[in-house]
Structure formats: structure tokens, C-alpha cells
N, C-alpha and C positions, 0 to 999 in steps of 0.2 A: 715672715718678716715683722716685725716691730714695727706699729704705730704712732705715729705722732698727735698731740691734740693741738688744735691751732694754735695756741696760745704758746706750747711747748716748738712749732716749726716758727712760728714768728721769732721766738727769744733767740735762737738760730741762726735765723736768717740777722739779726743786730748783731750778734759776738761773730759773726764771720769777718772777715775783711774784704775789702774789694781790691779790683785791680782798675786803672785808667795808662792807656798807653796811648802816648802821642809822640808818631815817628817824626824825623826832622823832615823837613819842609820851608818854603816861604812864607806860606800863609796855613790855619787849620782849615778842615774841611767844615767846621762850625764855627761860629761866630761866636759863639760863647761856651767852652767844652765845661764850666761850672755850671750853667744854667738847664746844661743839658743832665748831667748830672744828679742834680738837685730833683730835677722834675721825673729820671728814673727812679729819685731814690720814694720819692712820693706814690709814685705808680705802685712800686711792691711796694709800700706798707698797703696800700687803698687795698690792694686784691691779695693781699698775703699772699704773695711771690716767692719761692723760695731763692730761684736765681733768675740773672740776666745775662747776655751775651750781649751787645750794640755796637754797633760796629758802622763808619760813618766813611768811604775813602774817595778818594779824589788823586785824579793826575795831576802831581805838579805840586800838590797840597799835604798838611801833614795829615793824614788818617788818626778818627778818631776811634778808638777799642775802647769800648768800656765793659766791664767784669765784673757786675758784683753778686755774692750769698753763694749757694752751695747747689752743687750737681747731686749731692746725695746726703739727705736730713741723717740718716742713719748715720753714715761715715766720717759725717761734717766736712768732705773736702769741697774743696771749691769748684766752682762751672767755671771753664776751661774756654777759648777759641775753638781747640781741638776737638772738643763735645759733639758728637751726632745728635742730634734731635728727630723727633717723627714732625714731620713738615706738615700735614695736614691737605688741604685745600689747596697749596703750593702745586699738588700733585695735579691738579684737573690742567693747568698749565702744561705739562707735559704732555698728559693727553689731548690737548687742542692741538699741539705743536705735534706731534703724531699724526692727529687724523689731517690735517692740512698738507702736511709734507702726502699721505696717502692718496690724498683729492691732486694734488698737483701733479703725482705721477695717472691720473688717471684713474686708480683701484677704487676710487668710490666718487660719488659729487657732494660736494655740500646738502645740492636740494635733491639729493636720494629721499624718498621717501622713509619713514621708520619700517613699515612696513615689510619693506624692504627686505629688512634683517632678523625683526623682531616681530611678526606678525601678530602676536602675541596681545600686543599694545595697546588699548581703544583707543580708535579714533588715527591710530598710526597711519594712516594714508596722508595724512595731514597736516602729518610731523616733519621736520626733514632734519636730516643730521646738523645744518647750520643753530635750528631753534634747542637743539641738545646743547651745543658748543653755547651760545648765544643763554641759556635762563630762559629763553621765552617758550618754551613750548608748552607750560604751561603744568603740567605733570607733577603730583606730589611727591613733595624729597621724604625718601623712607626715613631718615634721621627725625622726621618729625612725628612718627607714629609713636605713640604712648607705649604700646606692645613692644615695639621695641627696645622702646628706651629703659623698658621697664627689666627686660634681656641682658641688657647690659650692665645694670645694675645689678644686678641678682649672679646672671651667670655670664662675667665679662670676658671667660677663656673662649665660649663657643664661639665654634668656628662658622662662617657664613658665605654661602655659593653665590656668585652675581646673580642667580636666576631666582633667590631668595629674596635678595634686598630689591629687587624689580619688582617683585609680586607684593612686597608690603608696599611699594609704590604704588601701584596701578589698583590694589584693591581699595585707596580713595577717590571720591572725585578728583577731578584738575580744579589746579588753581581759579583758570581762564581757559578760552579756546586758545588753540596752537596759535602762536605768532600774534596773541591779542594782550600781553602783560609782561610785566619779568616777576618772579621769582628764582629765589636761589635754588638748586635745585640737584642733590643731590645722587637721585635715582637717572638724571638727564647723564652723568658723568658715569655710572654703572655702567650705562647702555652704550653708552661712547667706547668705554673697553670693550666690550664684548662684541662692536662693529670691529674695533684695529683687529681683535683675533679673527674673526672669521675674513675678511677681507684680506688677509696676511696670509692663513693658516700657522700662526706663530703665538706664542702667549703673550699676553699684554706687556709681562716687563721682559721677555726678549726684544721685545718692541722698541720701548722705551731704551732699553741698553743701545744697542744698536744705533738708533736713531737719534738721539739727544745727546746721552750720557758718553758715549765711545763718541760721538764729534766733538764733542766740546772739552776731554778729555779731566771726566770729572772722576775724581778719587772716591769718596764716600756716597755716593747715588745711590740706593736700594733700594729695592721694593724687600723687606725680608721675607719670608717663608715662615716665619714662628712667631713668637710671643718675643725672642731674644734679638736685640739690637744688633749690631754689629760694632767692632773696635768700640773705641773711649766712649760712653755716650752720659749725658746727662739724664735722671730719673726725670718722671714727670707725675706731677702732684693732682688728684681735683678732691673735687665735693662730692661727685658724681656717682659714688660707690654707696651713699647714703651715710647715716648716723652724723650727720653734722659735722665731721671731723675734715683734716686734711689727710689725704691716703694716696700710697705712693700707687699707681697702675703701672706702672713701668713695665712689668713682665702679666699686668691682669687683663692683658687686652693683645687679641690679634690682628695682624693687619688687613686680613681677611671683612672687617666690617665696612674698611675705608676702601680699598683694593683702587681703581683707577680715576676714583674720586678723590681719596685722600690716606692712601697706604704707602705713599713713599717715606724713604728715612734719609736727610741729609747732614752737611753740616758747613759750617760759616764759609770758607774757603769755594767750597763748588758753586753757594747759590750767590757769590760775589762773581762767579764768571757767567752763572745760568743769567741769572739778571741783567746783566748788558745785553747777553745774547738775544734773551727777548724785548727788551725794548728795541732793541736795532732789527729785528726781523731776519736776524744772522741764518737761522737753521729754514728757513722758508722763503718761496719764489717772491717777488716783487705782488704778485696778482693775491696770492695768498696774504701776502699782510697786509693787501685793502682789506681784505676779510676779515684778516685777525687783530687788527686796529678800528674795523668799522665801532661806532660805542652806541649803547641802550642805555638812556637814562636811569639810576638806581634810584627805589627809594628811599629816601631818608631821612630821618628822623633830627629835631635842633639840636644845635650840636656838633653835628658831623663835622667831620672836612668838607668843605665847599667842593663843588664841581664832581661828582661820582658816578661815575662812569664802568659799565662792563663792556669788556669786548668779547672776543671770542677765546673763553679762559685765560683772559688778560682785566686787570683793572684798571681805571683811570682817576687819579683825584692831583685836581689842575693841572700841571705837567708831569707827573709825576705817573713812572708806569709800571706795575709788575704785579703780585697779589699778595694776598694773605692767606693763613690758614690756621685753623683750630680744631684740635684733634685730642682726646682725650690725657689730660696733662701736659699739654703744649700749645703756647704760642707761635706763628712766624709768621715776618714781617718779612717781603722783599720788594724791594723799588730801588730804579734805577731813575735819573733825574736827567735828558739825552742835554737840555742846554749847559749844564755844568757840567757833565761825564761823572755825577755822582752817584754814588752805590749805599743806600741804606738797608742795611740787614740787620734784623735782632730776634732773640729766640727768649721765650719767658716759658721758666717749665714749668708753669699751674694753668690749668682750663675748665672752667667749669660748667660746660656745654648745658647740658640740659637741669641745671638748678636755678631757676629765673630769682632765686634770692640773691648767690650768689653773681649769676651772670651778667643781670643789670649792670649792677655794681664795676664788675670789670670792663665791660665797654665801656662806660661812659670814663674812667679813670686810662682803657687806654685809649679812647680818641681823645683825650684831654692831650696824652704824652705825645702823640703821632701830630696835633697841633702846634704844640712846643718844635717838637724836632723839625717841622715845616718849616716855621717860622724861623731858625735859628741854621739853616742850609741857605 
């Protein structure tokens, strides 16, 4: 496939058009659908974005769609509602809401030991599945090994077994001792899949289907099996392949590196019903979503959105609750807001995970956007 040079995906992403759709209603769901606008249109030029998806809806209110630049630089059509996207980090959510629903039936406890499952572990007597779900057990996220990343770079198709991405975990020191910090924690979310299968005898995304996706009655959910998306999907862009450039990964990468940490694929319409589902604690017992709303203070950096908060595969920033995630050439946003009944979703298809040139750059340009769109709900 043809490459594009930034300069050549930027010119692109300007001669594209956009779309903004506001159904009838009494009131919008934003208080300013220009303002909000403007400040996406800011965001992609800041991180050379090639599209956006944002989408803002409310009972009783007019829902706000906005659509701007292209699902595919190559073909120059546009990013769609319709679009699948790889959700990222969105996914450990799903697996929280699994192993919870598991605990509630009994099949495991929270304060299981790691040990337990994974003997394998240092220190795993001392771990319990809560501080996996929870960040705090302290444990190195394999996403942050050199070696690896350096893997993916070089050779993005290979393919990788949970008991891989656990072992470039574990073969650093931890953070902290168990239950004594948070970090984000990739390698915690591995291990969490590979407790729902053995606890189950079933695979993680029968799991997940079953349990989440077949209750809430979601269309486009997957975990794929390949390199290849399912139905309409938008490409996704980064840095991350090297040579400075912008380059499409869309089919350079399996979902086998993310798997029950961050290998699911969704798209705008399921995670506007997943979203409610998890702020309201729909798919789990009343005891379960003490747990799953209990919050661990994040840290953060100026800037941020105030008030940041994790739960148990749940986020928190001031009322507002659901997660994010970022996965190689994709953004997602999802938050639900329970005092208005609002639904913010948006999907941005460039990521530049591990280029700290580029990556700075994109956080602080999208917590600027996620400020604005606060402010303006």
C-alpha cells in the first residue's frame, strides 16, 4: 500500500469535507455545537488527525454527530458513524465487567490470590485479582518494554500468546509492592483474561460475547482473529512504524498484542449503548458495583481534567464515567454523564503510542479537546 508524508495526509485531511448533524430536539446536547467544532477542528490539525467521528446525545435533546477528514488517506472517502474502529483500552472494561459478573456467581473472589491462577508471578501470593482490575498491583505493563516496542516496530504482523506479553511483564521489577500505588497496567489486564478462561473453561471472547455483547444486544463487538477488521471500518494512522512519517497500520498489526487488555473492535452505535450500560452498573449485582465504582486516585499531570479517578476498569473525571483507549492508530473516547443521561463518544484514527515526540504533543492537544467538550455539556 502507498504511503503518505505528513505533509501530503495533512493537505488531505483540509480538501476533505466534513459532516455535523443535529437531529431535531428542544434543546442541543451542547451548548455551543460551533465551539465545539472549532476546538475539534484544532485537535486534528495539532496531532495531524486524519479523521473524527464525535458524537454528543441526550434524551429529549438534539444529538450532536460530528464527522470530519477521511476513513482512508488512500481512497480519500470519508469517516463515516458506520466506521468500526479498534477500541483500545475500552476493552479492559469489558474485562472488568466479566470477571465481576464471575466473582458474583461465585467462580472466583476478588481477593483470590494471583497466585492462584498464575503461580508463575513474583510475589503473586500477594496480588489478588481486585489490584489486577484496580492498577494497583503494582506489576510492569509489558507495553512499556523497549523490546517490545521495538517488535512492533520492526515486525508489527507477529503474532503474541498471553503467556508472552506476561513474561515481558514480570521479567521487570514492579512498580511498587501490590496494593501500595497505581500504575496503568497493561500486563494486570493479560492476566485478568487468562483468569475468565480458566475459571470459565471458555475463551476470553466467548466470554466476552456471551456475557456483555449478546446482553446488551451489540451489533459490531469483536474481538477479530486476524490483522482484518470486520464490516465498514476506518484505517488507522501513527508514527509508530518509524521513518518520521504518517503510515496506515490498519492491517500491520494483530490483535493478539492487545488480546483482553485492549484487542477489541467496535463502533459508535454499540459503545453509545455499552456506555450507559456501564455507568449504571446494568450488567453487574448491586455488591459488584461497590467494587466497580470503588475509585484510586490517578496520577496527573497540569492540565488534566480535574478530579481522576480509576475504578475497577472503569474511569472517573468529576461525574463523568466510562474509559478511554489507545491502540495503534486509534483513539476512543467513551463517557457517559448519569446527572444529564449524556453519552459522549468519539473515535480519532492516528495514535502515536510509543513516539514521546509525537505523543506528548497529542495528549496535551486531546486533553485541551476533552476540556472544551466538558465545559460546553
Amino acid at each position: 500500500m502507498k504511503q503518505f508524508s505528513r505533509w501530503a495526509a495533512l493537505f488531505l485531511i483540509l480538501v476533505l469535507t466534513s459532516g455535523i448533524a443535529v437531529s431535531c430536539g428542544s434543546a442541543s446536547a451542547v451548548k455551543n455545537t460551533a465551539e465545539l467544532e472549532s476546538a475539534i477542528e484544532k485537535c486534528m490539525k495539532s496531532i495531524n488527525c486524519p479523521g473524527v467521528v464525535f458524537a454528543v446525545t441526550a434524551p429529549g435533546k438534539s444529538d450532536v454527530i460530528i464527522t470530519r477528514g477521511a476513513d482512508d488517506l488512500q481512497k480519500q472517502t470519508k469517516i463515516s458513524t458506520a466506521d468500526n474502529f479498534r477500541i483500545g483500552s475500552v476493552s479492559k472494561t469489558f474485562t472488568a465487567i466479566v470477571t465481576l459478573q464471575l466473582a458474583a456467581e461465585g467462580k472466583l473472589s476478588l481477593d483470590d490470590p494471583l497466585s492462584k491462577y498464575e503461580p508463575q508471578v513474583p510475589n503473586g501470593s500477594n496480588i489478588t485479582v481486585k489490584m489486577l482490575l484496580g492498577h494497583t498491583s503494582g506489576l510492569f505493563s509489558y507495553t512499556e518494554d523497549e523490546g517490545f516496542q521495538k517488535t512492533i516496530e520492526t515486525d508489527p504482523l507477529r503474532p503474541w500468546t498471553p503467556d508472552e506479553l506476561i513474561n515481558i511483564g514480570i521479567s521487570h521489577p514492579p512498580y511498587f509492592p501490590p496494593g501500595k500505588g497505581f500504575a496503568y497496567d497493561n500486563t494486570a489486564y493479560i492476566l485478568a483474561g487468562k483468569i475468565i478462561e480458566k475459571v470459565t473453561g471458555n475463551t476470553y471472547a466467548a466470554e466476552v460475547k456471551k456475557r456483555v455483547i449478546g446482553k446488551l444486544g451489540l451489533k459490531n463487538t469483536v474481538m477479530p482473529t486476524g490483522v482484518d477488521m470486520p464490516g465498514k471500518y476506518s484505517h488507522g494512522y501513527t508514527y509508530d512504524l518509524g521513518g518520521g512519517r504518517l503510515q496506515d497500520i490498519t492491517r500491520q498489526q494483530t490483535p493478539t498484542w492487545g488480546w483482553s487488555a485492549g484487542g477489541l473492535v467496535s463502533d459508535l452505535a454499540d459503545l453509545q449503548v455499552f456506555a450507559k450500560a456501564v455507568a449504571t452498573g446494568e450488567l453487574i449485582t448491586p455488591a459488584m458495583r461497590n467494587e466497580f465504582f470503588t475509585s484510586t486516585p490517578m496520577p496527573t499531570k497540569p492540565g488534566t481534567p480535574p478530579t481522576s479517578f480509576a475504578g475497577l476498569g472503569v474511569g472517573f473525571l468529576s461525574e463523568w464515567v466510562g474509559n478511554t483507549g489507545g491502540t495503534y492508530g486509534y483513539t476512543t473516547w467513551m463517557w457517559y454523564i448519569p446527572s444529564k443521561k449524556t453519552t459522549v463518544i468519539a473515535f480519532f484514527n492516528e495514535t502515536s503510542t510509543f513516539t514521546p515526540k509525537y505523543e506528548e504533543a497529542e495528549q496535551a492537544a486531546l486533553q485541551q479537546l476533552l476540556l472544551t467538550t466538558m465545559k460546553l455539556i
